[in-house]
N, C-alpha and C positions, 0 to 999 in steps of 0.2 A: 093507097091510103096510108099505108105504112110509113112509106117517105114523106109523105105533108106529117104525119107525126114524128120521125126523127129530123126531120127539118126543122119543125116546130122545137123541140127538145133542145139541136145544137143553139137557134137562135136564145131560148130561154139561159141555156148556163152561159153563152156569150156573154148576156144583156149581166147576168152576176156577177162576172167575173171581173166585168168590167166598171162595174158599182165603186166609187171613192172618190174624193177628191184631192186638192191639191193642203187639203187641211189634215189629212193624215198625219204626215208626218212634220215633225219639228226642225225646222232647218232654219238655215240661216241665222242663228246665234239667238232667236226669240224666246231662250229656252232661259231658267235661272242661272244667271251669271257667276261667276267664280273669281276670288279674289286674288290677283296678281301679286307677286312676290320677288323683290328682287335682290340683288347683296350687294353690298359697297364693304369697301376696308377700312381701316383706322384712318387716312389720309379723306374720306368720303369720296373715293373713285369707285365706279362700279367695275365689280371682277366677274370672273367667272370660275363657277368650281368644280375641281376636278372631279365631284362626285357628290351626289345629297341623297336621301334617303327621308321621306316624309310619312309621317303618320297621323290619323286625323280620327280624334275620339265625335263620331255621332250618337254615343249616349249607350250606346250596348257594347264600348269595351275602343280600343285602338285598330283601327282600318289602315294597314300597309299600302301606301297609293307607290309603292314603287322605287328603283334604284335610278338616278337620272346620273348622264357620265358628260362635263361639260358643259354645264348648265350655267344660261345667264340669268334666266327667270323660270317663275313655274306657276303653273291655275293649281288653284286648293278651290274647291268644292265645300262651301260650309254648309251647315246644318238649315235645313229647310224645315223643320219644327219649328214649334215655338219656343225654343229656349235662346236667353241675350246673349247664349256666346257659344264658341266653337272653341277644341283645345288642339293645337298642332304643336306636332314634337318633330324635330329637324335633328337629324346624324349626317354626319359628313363620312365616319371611317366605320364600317364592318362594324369592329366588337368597341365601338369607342362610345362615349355616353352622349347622353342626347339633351337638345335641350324644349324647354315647354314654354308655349308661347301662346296665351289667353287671350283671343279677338270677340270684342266685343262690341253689339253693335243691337238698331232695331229695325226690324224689317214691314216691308210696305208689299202687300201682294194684288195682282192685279190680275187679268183675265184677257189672255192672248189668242187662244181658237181653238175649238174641239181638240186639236190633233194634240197641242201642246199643253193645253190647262192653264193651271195657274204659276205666274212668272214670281218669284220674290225677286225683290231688293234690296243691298241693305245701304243702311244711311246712320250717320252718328260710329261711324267706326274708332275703337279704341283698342289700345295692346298693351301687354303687359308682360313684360320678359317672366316666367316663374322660377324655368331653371337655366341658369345663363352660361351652357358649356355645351359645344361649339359656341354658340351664339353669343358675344358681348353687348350687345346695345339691339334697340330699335328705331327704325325713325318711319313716323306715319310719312305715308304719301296721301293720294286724294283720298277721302273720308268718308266716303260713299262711293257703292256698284251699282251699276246701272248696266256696263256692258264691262266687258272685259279688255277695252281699250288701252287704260290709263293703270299704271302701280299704282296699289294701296299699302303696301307695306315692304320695307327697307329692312335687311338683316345687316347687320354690323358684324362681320367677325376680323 
């Protein structure tokens, strides 16, 4: 009797452990999308730079997303709130000044599967150099995320 109940026992935490689907988790890029970023020079050829540095205010202060070495593009993660815009600050050198760059835009959210929730979009993208050092110019690319396929936005330095 004892073994029909630790028999019984293994089969129960088996049967738990093995509970889940394939809607767990969020894969394959169905997750909210990030807004692609790339640099051209004065002549509007794309370069690459030998070093960037990005920061990205979601509303309780500036978030350090990191030092990249070489870099031809980069994903910025905006703001999934409800607020129309996100503020990204771009350094290229250590102790050199930065510059701020206002995207603005509105968002469309939809409903992808347990595992993942809810997806934003955004659509109507706009920019706005604030402070233009590194950075001299902007040029919009496509004007709406949907995936992270395609450039939205062009830095000029």
């Amino acid at each position: 009797m004892k073994y029909y109940k630790f028999l019984i026992f293994l089969s129960f935490l088996g049967l738990l452990c093995s509970c889940g689907g394939d809607d767990d988790i969020c894969e394959s890029g169905e997750g909210t999308p990030r807004m692609m970023v790339m640099f051209k020079n004065a002549d509007n050829k794309a370069i690459t730079l030998d070093s960037l540095q990005v920061f990205v205010d979601y509303g309780s202060g500036k978030v350090d997303l990191g030092w990249k070495t070489k870099v031809e593009s980069t994903l910025i993660p905006l703001r999934v709130d409800d607020s129309p815009y996100t503020e990204v600050y771009f350094k290229t050198k250590n102790k050199g000044s930065e510059s701020k760059v206002k995207i603005g835009y509105t968002t469309k959210s939809s409903y992808v599967s347990p595992g993942c929730g809810i997806k934003k979009t955004y659509e109507a993208l706009t920019s706005e150099l604030l402070i233009s050092n590194p950075v001299l110019g902007l040029e919009l690319g496509q004007n709406f995320i949907q995936n992270e396929d395609k450039t939205n936005l062009y830095l000029l330095f």
